[in-house]
C-alpha positions, 0 to 999 in steps of 0.5 A: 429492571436493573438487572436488565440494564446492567446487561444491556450495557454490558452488552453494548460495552461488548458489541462496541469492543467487538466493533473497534477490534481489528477483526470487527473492523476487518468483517464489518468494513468489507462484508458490509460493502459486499452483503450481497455477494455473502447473502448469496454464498451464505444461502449456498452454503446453507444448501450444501450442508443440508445436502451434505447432513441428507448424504449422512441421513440416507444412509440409513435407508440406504443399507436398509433398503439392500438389505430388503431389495423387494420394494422396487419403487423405493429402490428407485426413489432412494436413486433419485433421491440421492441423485438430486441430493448430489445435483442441489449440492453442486450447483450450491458449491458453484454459487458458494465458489464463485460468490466469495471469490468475487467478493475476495476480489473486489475486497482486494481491489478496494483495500489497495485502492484506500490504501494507496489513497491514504498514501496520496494523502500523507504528506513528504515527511511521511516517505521520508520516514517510511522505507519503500519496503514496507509500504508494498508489503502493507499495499500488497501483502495486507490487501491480500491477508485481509481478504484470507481472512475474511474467506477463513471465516466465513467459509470455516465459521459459516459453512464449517459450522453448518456442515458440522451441526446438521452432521450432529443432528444426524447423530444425535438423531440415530445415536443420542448417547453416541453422539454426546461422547463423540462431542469430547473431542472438542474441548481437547482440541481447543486446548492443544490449539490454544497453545499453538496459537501463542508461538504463531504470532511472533515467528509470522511478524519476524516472517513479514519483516523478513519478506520486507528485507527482500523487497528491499534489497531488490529495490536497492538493486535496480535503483543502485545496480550501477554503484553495485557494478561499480565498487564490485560489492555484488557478493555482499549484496548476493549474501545480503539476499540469501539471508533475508531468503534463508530467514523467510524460509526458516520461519514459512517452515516454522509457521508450517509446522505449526498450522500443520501441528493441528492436523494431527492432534485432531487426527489423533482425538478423532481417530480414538473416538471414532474407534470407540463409537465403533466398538460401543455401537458393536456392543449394543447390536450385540448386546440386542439393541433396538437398532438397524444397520442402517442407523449405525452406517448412517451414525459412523458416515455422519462422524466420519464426514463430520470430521473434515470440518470439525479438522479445519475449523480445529485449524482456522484459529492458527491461520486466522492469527496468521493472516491477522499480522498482515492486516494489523500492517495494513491498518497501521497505514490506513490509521496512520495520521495525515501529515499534510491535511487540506482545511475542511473549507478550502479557499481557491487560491486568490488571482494575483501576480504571484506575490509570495510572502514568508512572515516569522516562519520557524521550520524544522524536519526534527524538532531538536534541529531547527532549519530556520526561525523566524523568517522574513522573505517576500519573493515579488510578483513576476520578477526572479529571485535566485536562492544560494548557499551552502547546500542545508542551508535551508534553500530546499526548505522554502521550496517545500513550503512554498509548494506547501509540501511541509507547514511551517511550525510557526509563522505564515506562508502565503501567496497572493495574500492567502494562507497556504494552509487556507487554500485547497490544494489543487488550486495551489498545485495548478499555480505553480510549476516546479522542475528538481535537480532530481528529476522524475520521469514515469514508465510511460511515453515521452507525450504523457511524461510532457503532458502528465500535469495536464491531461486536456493539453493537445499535441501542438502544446505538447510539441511546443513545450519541447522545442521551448525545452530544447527537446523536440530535436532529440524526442524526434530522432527517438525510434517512437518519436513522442509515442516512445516509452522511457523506462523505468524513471526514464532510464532509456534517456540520457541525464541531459534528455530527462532533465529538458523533458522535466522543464518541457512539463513546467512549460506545458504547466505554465503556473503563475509561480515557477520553482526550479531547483538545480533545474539546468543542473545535468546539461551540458554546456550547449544545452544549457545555453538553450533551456537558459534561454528558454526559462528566461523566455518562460519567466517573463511575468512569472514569479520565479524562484530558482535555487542555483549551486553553479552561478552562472545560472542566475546572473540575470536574476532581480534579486539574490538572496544568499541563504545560510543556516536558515536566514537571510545573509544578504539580499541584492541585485547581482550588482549590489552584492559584488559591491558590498564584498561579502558572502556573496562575492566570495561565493562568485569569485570562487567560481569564477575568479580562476576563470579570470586568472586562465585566461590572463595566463592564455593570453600572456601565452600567445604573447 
């Protein structure tokens, strides 16, 4: 009894490791998504050994029947036979095809999706962390080794296996002591494998961080083609590249040689045996053994065919081990934890004015560098508050919060009186409308661009939107209007044009809350004039927050608060602020003190 339990335990000790491992977890996850697909090829793939191990079997009354040829109607059933054998195996094959290759697909399909999910799900920081590189190499290159994988075994481990044991039968049917001795080859080739394996793991991680090198640098190329071209350092970028490709290509050779290694060594085991079952059936017919031709032929047809399996399943360990590093990559994303993390009872955000308050808030994107400590700021309903300051002082930093795009380490942002860390995300999103000095368009049409935060909105908004942007004029004078593409993050539009598209979208948007950031930052003078018009027109009734470097872009602001090393320096109406001298003023009369002196010099010119 206690034996029984001491194994049972043992048992699920071994079945939950198996279940934890990655390749547990690889096989499980997805076969289980896709059964049906594998019970299908699984039942062809039973059909094809059988018909293969009945070709080997044949044999026999094959070579015995031409050696008699009198019995016609066993001549003509042995025909057909053989025909229906080979039918049974075609249509098997088909089914096996076809099965795993839809269920390939579908695992690829449905690992891409999890894991661009899981990146939708992962807050700022973790981009900030992660170069791009490597998350396409984990999305693409991980889906895709999963699925190899997973095909590897089963169609080794499942039809392989089959096709190798109904082979021995067959074997051992004919020739039991045969048979045996030919089994010597399998421990050999285990062995020599072993070794392999161990050098394989390492050349095919260097592989990976070296295709990621290559992503990278295309990247950096495309986005940075202008600055390449500019400080003419296209040379180094060229021997950036033929590095990273000469090292890809180095170790895809090594990694060649070494799955390619197993070949031979079962070449080289099987051939010897096979040489030896030769001469050893020789000696026994010679030697007036109770055998027919026709068991020999069917014994050494068996050992022949049997060796094609027997040499890809003497290479399935070393390719498997190969595939395994882009699935360890895959589920290193997949596991990754969740920076940003929605409270598993989330509030709607409550309705409200739009009243946004920081108590005691503490932020820092490293730990040992602190942005702000202990924070205190209330940004009134409806009314606009301008941020300025030094650039890192923090400025930036309330915007992400306040879009909840990064948690306070201490203290509380709240809107309207809930905990943003209370309130479901969508609710907060829908809010607020935001518009960065940075400005992001996507590959598509000017409308969907205007419309992307809000699918539902009809043309007339759409249009509206632009004109309140002053966008409407140049969109038209676009040879698809609207309908026209943008390019790749609106490369196809001027800086100034981007930037009216991004404030035509806020406007669509129309939150409660609007956040802009350096938003009029890339217009020119006339431009400006217009949106500024059209944010004020947009602000009215609007909790406003508005990061501004160039001051003449919040002059009409309620309050200004000026922003330094994390806290509030001053505080004030434009007004109070010039009037009490500080930091402020300096700042303004920076900008626009030389403006004053130009123009008493102008006019002490015409005088």
């Amino acid at each position: 009894m206690a034996f029984a339990q001491v194994t049972f335990i043992s048992f699920s000790k071994l079945r939950q490791t198996w279940r934890d491992s990655i390749l547990g977890r690889l096989l499980g996850e997805n076969i289980r998504r896709q059964r049906l697909l594998y019970i299908v090829s699984l039942i062809a793939m039973s059909f094809e050994a059988v018909t293969i191990s009945l070709m080997a079997w044949m044999m026999k009354s094959i070579v015995d029947t031409m050696t008699n040829p009198e019995d016609r109607a066993a001549v003509v059933a042995l025909a057909l036979s053989i025909a229906v054998v080979f039918i049974i195996k075609g249509i098997a094959t088909y089914i096996q095809v076809i099965s795993l290759q839809r269920a390939g697909n579908r695992i690829v399909a449905s690992q891409q999706s999890l894991l661009y999910a899981k990146l939708l799900r992962q807050g700022v920081a973790f981009f900030n962390l992660t170069e791009s590189s490597q998350l396409l190499m984990r999305i693409t290159q991980g889906a895709q080794a999963a699925r190899s994988v997973i095909d590897l075994i089963v169609t080794s481990f499942v039809r392989d296996l089959l096709t190798l044991v109904g082979l021995a039968a067959v074997m051992v049917v004919q020739q039991p002591y045969l048979a045996l001795f030919s089994l010597i080859v399998g421990p050999l080739a285990i062995f020599a494998i072993r070794i392999l394996l161990t050098k394989v793991r390492s050349i095919v991680r260097k592989e990976a961080a070296s295709m990621a090198e290559i992503i990278k640098v295309i990247q950096e190329t495309a986005a940075g083609v202008r600055i390449i071209k500019a400080f003419a350092i296209e040379d180094r970028m060229s021997a950036r590249m033929t590095d990273a490709v000469s090292q890809v290509e180095q170790r895809s050779n090594a990694i060649a040689r070494l799955e390619a290694a197993a070949g031979p060594i079962m070449e080289t085991l099987s051939g010897i045996t096979i040489a030896a079952v030769v001469i050893l059936s020789a000696f026994k017919m010679l030697g007036g053994a109770d055998q027919t031709p026709g068991q020999l032929i069917s014994f050494v047809t068996a050992l022949l065919m049997a060796y094609e399996p027997a040499k890809r399943l003497s290479q399935v360990r070393v390719s498997i081990e190969s595939g395994m590093v882009g699935v360890k990559m895959m589920y290193e994303l997949l596991d990754h934890p969740e920076t940003m993390v929605e409270h598993p009872t989330p509030i709607a955000l409550p309705q409200g004015a739009g009243l946004i308050e920081l108590q005691d808030v503490s932020f820092a994107y490293d730990p040992e560098r602190p942005v702000m400590q202990g924070m205190n700021l209330t940004f009134a309903a409806g009314k606009t508050t301008a941020l300025v300051g030094a650039s890192g002082g923090g400025k930036s930093t309330l915007i992400n919060l306040i879009m909840r795009l990064y948690d306070p380490v201490t203290g509380v942002v709240r809107i309207d009186g809930a905990d943003l860390r209370e309130v479901s995300f969508a609710s907060l999103r829908r809010a607020i409308s935001f518009v960065g000095q940075d400005t992001f368009l996507f590959s598509d049409t000017v409308r969907e661009n205007i419309r992307c935060g809000d699918r539902d909105a009809d043309e007339a908004a759409v249009i509206a939107a632009a004109k309140s942007a002053s966008a409407h004029d140049f969109i038209m004078a676009l040879p698809q209007g609207y309908d026209t593409l943008v390019g790749e993050n609106g490369a196809f539009l001027s800086g100034g044009q981007r930037q009216r598209l991004a404030i035509a979208r806020a406007m669509l948007h129309r939150g409660r809350i609007l956040l802009l950031d350096e938003a009029t930052s890339a217009l020119d003078p006339d431009s400006e004039v217009l949106v500024q018009q059209a944010l004020e027109r947009l602000s009215q009734g609007v909790t406003t927050v508005v990061i501004a470097h160039r001051l003449s872009t919040i002059l009409n602001a309620d309050t200004i608060c000026v922003i330094e090393g994390g806290a509030v320096t001053e505080q004030g109406s434009l007004t109070e602020l010039l009037a009490r001298n500080g930091r402020f003023a300096s700042l303004f009369h920076k900008q626009f003190g030389h403006v004053a002196s130009i123009t008493d010099r102008a006019r002490a010119g015409d005088a």
